[in-house]
C-alpha positions in Angstrom: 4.5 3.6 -11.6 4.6 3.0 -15.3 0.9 3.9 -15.7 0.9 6.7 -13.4 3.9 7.6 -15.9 1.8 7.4 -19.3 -0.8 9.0 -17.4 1.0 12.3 -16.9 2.7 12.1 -20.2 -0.6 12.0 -22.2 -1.7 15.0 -20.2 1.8 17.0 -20.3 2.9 20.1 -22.2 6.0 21.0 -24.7 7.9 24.2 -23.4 6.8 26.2 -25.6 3.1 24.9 -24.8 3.5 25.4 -21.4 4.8 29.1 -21.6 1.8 29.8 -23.5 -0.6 28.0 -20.9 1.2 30.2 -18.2 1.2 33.5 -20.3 -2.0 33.3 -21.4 -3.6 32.3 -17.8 -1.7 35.3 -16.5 -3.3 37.5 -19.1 -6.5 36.9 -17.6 -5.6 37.3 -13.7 -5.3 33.4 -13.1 -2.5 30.8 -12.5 -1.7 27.5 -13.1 -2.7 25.0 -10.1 -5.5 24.4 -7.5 -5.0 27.3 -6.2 -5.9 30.7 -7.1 -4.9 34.0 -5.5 -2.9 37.9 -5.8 0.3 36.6 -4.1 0.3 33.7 -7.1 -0.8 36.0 -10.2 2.1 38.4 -8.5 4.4 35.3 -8.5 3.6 34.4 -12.1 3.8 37.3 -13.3 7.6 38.2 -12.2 8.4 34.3 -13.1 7.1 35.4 -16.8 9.6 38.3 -16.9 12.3 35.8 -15.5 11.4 33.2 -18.1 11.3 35.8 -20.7 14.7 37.2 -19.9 16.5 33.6 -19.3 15.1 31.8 -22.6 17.4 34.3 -24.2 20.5 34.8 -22.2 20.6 31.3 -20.4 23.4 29.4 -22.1 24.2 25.9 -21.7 28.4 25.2 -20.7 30.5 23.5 -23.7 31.1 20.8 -21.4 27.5 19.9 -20.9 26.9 20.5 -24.8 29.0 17.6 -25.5 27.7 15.5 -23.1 24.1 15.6 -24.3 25.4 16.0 -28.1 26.5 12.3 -27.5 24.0 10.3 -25.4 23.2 7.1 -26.9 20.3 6.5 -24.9 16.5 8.4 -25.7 15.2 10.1 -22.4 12.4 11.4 -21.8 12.7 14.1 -19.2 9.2 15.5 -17.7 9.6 18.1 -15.4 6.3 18.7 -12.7 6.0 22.2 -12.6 3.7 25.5 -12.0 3.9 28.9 -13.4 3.8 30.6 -9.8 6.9 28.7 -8.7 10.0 31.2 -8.3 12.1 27.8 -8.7 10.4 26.5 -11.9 10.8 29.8 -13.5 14.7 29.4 -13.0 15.3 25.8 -13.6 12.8 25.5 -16.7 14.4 27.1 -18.9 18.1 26.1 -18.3 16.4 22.3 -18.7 14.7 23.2 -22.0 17.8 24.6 -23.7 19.9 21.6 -22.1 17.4 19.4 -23.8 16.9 21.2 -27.3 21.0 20.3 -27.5 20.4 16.7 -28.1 18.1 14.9 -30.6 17.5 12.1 -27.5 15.7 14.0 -25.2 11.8 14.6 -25.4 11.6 17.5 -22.6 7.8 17.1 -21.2 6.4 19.1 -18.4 3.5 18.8 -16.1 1.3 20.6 -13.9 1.4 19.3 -9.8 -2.0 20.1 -8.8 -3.1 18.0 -12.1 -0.7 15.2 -11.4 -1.1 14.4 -7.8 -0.7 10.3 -8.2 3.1 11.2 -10.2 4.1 14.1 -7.3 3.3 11.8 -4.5 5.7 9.6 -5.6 8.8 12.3 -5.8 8.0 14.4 -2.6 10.9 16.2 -0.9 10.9 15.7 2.6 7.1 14.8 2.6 6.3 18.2 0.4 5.2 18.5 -2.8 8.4 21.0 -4.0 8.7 21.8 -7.2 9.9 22.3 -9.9 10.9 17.8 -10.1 12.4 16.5 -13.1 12.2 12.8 -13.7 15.2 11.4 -16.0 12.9 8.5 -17.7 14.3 5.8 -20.4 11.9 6.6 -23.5 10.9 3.2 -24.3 10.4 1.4 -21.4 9.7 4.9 -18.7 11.9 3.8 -16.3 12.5 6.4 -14.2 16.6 6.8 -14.1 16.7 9.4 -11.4 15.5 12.3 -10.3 16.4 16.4 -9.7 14.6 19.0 -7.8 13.2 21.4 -6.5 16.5 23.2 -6.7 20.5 22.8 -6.6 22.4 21.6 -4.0 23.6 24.8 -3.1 20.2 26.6 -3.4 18.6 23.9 -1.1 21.7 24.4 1.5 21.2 28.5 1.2 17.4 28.4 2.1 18.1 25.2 4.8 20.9 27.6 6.6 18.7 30.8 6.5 15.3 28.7 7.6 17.7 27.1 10.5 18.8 30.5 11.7 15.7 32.3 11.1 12.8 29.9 11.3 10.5 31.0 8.3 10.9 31.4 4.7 10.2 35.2 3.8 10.7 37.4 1.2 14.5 38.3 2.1 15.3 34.5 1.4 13.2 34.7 -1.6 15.2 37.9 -2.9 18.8 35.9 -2.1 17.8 32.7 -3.7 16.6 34.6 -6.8 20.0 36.6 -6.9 21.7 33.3 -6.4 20.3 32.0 -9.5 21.3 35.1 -11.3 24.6 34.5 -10.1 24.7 30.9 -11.0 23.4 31.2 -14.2 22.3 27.7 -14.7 25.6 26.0 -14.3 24.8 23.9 -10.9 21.7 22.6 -12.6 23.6 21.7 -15.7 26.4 19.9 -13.3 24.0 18.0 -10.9 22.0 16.8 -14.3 24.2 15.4 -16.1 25.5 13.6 -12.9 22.5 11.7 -12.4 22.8 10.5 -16.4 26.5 10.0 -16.0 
């Protein structure tokens, strides 16, 4: 695991790095992944406006703040990600800010498609989900724990919908979005700094 670790951490991206990957990718009618297609540029491209509009209003709690403010610990938290991913675009940011609070955590993120050996190793329910962030110690890499792809009470809104109607479609999509908005970051701030805790 530890190698598979360095690995992804010599091929990952700062957030700022990645936002620029995504934008300028975008820019050109293409997307981050294996994958390339309309429905995905469409996807990136309202993840960018999401992104945009969160790294500016997303705020992390006091409670949270002073948590982080006093870790003792260096983390490393790398976060497998891809710009098409409605999840990623919402959890991404809230993580980046949460990091940029503390001068002990060195927030990395990586692409799936480009780190199949690390996402095979933090499936959900046999998929690849995403976004994943990994809660590493920084000198040794080993992994602490886990979060991902999404709140507890995300995951339980689309399970219950998918239960009652069978698919995932874009009325799901549209709810989990506007849950998120509702949220605004806090449940991913809580279930975070549980897993440190």
């Amino acid at each position: 695991m530890k190698s598979i670790l360095e690995n992804s951490l010599s091929n990952s991206f700062s957030y700022q790095e990645y936002r620029y990957l995504v934008t300028n990718l975008f820019k050109n009618g293409k997307v981050t992944g294996n994958e390339q297609s309309e429905s995905l540029v469409h996807y990136t491209e309202l993840n960018e406006a999401r992104m945009h509009r969160l790294d500016k209003t997303m705020k992390v709690t006091d409670d949270v703040k002073s948590f982080l403010e006093n870790l003792k610990a260096d983390y490393i938290w790398l976060v497998i990600s891809e710009g098409w991913c409605g999840d990623a675009a919402q959890i991404l940011p809230i993580t980046n800010k949460m990091a940029l609070t503390s001068n002990k955590i060195d927030f990395r993120i990586v692409l799936r498609d480009d780190n199949e050996a690390l996402m095979n190793n933090f499936l959900t329910n046999g998929s690849k989900s995403i976004p994943i962030l990994i809660l590493l110690e920084k000198d040794t890499l080993k992994v602490i724990n886990h979060f991902g792809p999404r709140p507890k009470p995300a995951i339980d809104l689309v399970k219950n919908y998918k239960e009652k109607f069978g698919i995932i479609d874009e009325t799901i999509k549209t709810d989990l979005q506007k849950w998120y908005l509702q949220d605004k970051g806090v449940s991913t701030q809580q279930e975070i700094i549980g897993l440190i805790k």
